[in-house]
C-alpha positions, 0 to 999 in steps of 0.5 A: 500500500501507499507509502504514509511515512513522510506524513508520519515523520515530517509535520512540515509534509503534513501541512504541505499535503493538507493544504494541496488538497484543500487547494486543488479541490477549491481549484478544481471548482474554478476549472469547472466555474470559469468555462461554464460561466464564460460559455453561459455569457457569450454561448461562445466556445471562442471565447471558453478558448481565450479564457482558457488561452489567458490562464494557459499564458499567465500560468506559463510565465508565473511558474518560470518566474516563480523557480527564480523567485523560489530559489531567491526569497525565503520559499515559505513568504513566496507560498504565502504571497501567492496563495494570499493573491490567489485567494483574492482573486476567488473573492473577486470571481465571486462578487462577480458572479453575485452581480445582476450583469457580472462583467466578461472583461473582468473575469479575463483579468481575474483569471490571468492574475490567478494564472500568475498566482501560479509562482507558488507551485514552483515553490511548494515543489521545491521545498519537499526535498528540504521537510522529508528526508531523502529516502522518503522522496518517492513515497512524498512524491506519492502522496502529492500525485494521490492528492492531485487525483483525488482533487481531479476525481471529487471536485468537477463533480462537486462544481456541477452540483453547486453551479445547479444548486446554489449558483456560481458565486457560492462556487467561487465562494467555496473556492476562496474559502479553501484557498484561504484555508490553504494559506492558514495551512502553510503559515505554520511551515517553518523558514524555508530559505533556499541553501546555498547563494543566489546569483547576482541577476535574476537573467544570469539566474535563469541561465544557470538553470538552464545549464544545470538542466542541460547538462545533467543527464538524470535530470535532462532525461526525466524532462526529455521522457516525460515531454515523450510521453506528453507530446506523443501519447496524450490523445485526449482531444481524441476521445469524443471522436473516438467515443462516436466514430469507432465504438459508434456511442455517446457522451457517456462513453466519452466520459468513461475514456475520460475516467479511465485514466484516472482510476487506473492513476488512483490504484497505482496511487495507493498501491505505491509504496513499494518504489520507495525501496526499488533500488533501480528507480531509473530502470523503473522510470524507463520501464513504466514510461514504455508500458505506458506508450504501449497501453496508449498504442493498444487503446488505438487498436481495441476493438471494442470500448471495454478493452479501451477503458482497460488499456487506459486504465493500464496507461493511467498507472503506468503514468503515475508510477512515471510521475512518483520517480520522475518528482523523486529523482529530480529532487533527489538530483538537483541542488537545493539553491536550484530545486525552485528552477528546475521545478518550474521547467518542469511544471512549465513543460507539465503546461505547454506539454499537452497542449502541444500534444493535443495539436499533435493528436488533432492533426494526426487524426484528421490524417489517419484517423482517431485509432491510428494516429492514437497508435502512432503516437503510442508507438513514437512514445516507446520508441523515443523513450527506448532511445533515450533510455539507450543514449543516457545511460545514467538515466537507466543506473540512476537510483534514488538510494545515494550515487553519484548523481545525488545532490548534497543531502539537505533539510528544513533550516532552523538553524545556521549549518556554519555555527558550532553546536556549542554556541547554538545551545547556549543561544536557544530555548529548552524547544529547540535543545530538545529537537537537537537532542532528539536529533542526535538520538536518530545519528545514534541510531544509524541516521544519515548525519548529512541530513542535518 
């Protein structure tokens, strides 16, 4: 089963995983809010796309800039910001609602200022490395992808019942209501300063995020098999068409496909527990992303829709197992002055990607047809992962148990690494003598000292 101990041993990862889910279900109520109150307005899927395109954009560009400010600023007053503008900006939506004439222009405006709240995410990704410790990273890495399901699974539903029931502002409503939840959450995490100095100018900080990216081959490759997987074999823009032209039904097959994924991601969620004592993570990452183009390339080939929703159901478990190894070993592998950088990559590529590979999948199927060219993309996925996984060999011996790819072993900063334990205990309270000693009882018992 799932791998709880990180929210066992780590009060920090507790307030982290509580406010993710409290956050992603408030978000969720919005993704589903927006959409059918622009549609609702103007009876234009034109203008549901440029709502869509404005968070799209601001999202982009919110989370690139969000890894240089992460990785500058104490992370902790990042979040916080953030998380308190995002709030705002749900108040915002919901006053407008309430209004007899709520105003297009100003849900464009909230919308793209929400999409810019985004910076948060690049922060909130970069502190797992420094509140759980290094062993616990595929099992943290887990839970926050369980979160991000059990998000995407309750709350569309539950935003259909209160759009139909009490109304779109007591929808935002909620949405404001969880975010400041959030913020109250993550108050409580301890500083969170990012170790190790910043560059001098925010340009030169982005190129030497750049360059690490680039030129680690780990971190390189789980980029490189993950923009694979997202580009080639994400085919769903396809299903509506799938649903009606080969297995000749209606929107309730189409919802099925789009359910499939999910459940297959739940299981494999909470069935987790064993990739944090796999000792070659990188063979797995390797393993799990060509099952999952296969999957994706046998969904194209089903005869019928039963074995689809199998296939599918396979893909989403392969692709959560991918995500586990993949959060896990670029934490385990980037510094911690550069975690909010490369995370911000990584959530950037995570937004583009399936753009990218919607367009893709629509102009294949308008050249093959919906099955093949959802076999062809399956198929490209294996065969550009197999030849990665062939041109980066520290990609298939990377292990999240210590080599020679691990970046220095870090941990939530109360104190300074550089004073002397003897000046430290004459300077604080009974609280933190305690903590130190408890700390020095883990060492006694085999505990990685680097840690501290």
């Amino acid at each position: 089963m799932i791998d709880l101990s990180p929210l066992r041993s780590s009060r920090a990862f507790r307030l982290v995983f509580a406010a993710r889910v409290v956050s992603l279900f408030g978000i969720s109520l919005t993704t589903v809010g927006v959409p059918w109150q622009v549609f609702d307005m103007t009876r234009s899927s034109l203008q549901v796309s440029v709502a869509a395109a404005v968070v799209g954009t601001t999202t982009f560009a919110g989370t690139l800039a969000g890894g240089v400010i992460a990785d500058r600023f104490d992370r902790r007053t990042v979040i916080l910001v953030s998380r308190g503008g995002a709030t705002l900006v749900f108040a915002a939506l919901a006053v407008n609602a309430a209004l007899p004439t709520p105003q297009l222009w100003l849900i464009y405006l909230l919308v793209g200022i929400n999409g810019a709240t985004a910076v948060s995410q690049s922060a909130l990704m970069a502190v797992t490395p420094a509140i759980v410790p290094r062993e616990q990273l595929a099992a943290a890495g887990a839970l926050v992808a369980l979160s991000t399901q059990i998000g995407a699974v309750v709350g569309p539903s539950v935003a259909g019942l209160l759009i139909a029931g009490p109304g779109l502002a007591v929808n935002f409503g909620l949405c404001a209501l969880g975010s400041l939840v959030t913020t109250t959450l993550l108050f409580f995490l301890p500083p969170l300063p990012p170790q190790g100095a910043p560059t001098a100018r925010p340009l030169q900080s982005i190129a030497e995020g750049a360059t690490f990216v680039a030129k680690h081959p780990v971190v390189r490759g789980v980029l490189l098999i993950d923009v694979a997987a997202m580009v080639f074999a994400l085919p769903y823009v396809l299903f509506p068409q799938l649903a009606i032209e080969v297995f000749e039904a209606g929107p309730q097959a189409a919802g099925l496909l789009y359910t499939a994924p999910a459940v297959g991601a739940m299981i494999a969620a909470l069935t987790s527990g064993w990739t944090s004592q796999v000792h070659h993570s990188g063979r797995v990452l390797v393993v799990a992303v060509l099952l999952y183009g296969a999957a994706i390339a046998a969904v194209g080939l089903a005869g019928s829709l039963p074995l689809a929703l199998a296939f599918l159901a396979v893909a989403g478990a392969c692709d959560m197992v991918s995500e586990v190894l993949r959060r896990a070993l670029l934490a385990h592998c980037t510094p911690d002055h550069l975690q909010g950088r490369v995370s911000s990559v990584w959530l950037a590529q995570a937004t583009v990607g399936p753009s990218a590979g919607g367009v893709e999948a629509g102009v294949a199927s308008r050249l093959l047809g919906p099955g093949p060219a959802i076999t062809a993309g399956g198929a490209i996925c294996v065969v550009a992962t197999a030849a990665l996984a062939a041109a980066l060999p520290p990609l298939r011996r990377v292990s999240l148990r210590a080599d020679e790819w691990a970046a220095p072993p870090t941990g939530v900063p109360e104190r300074s690494p550089l004073e002397p334990e003897a000046e430290i205990e004459g300077a604080v309270d009974d609280a933190v003598e305690g903590a130190l000693a408890g700390a020095d009882t883990e060492r006694a018992e085999g505990d990685d000292p680097g840690r501290r």
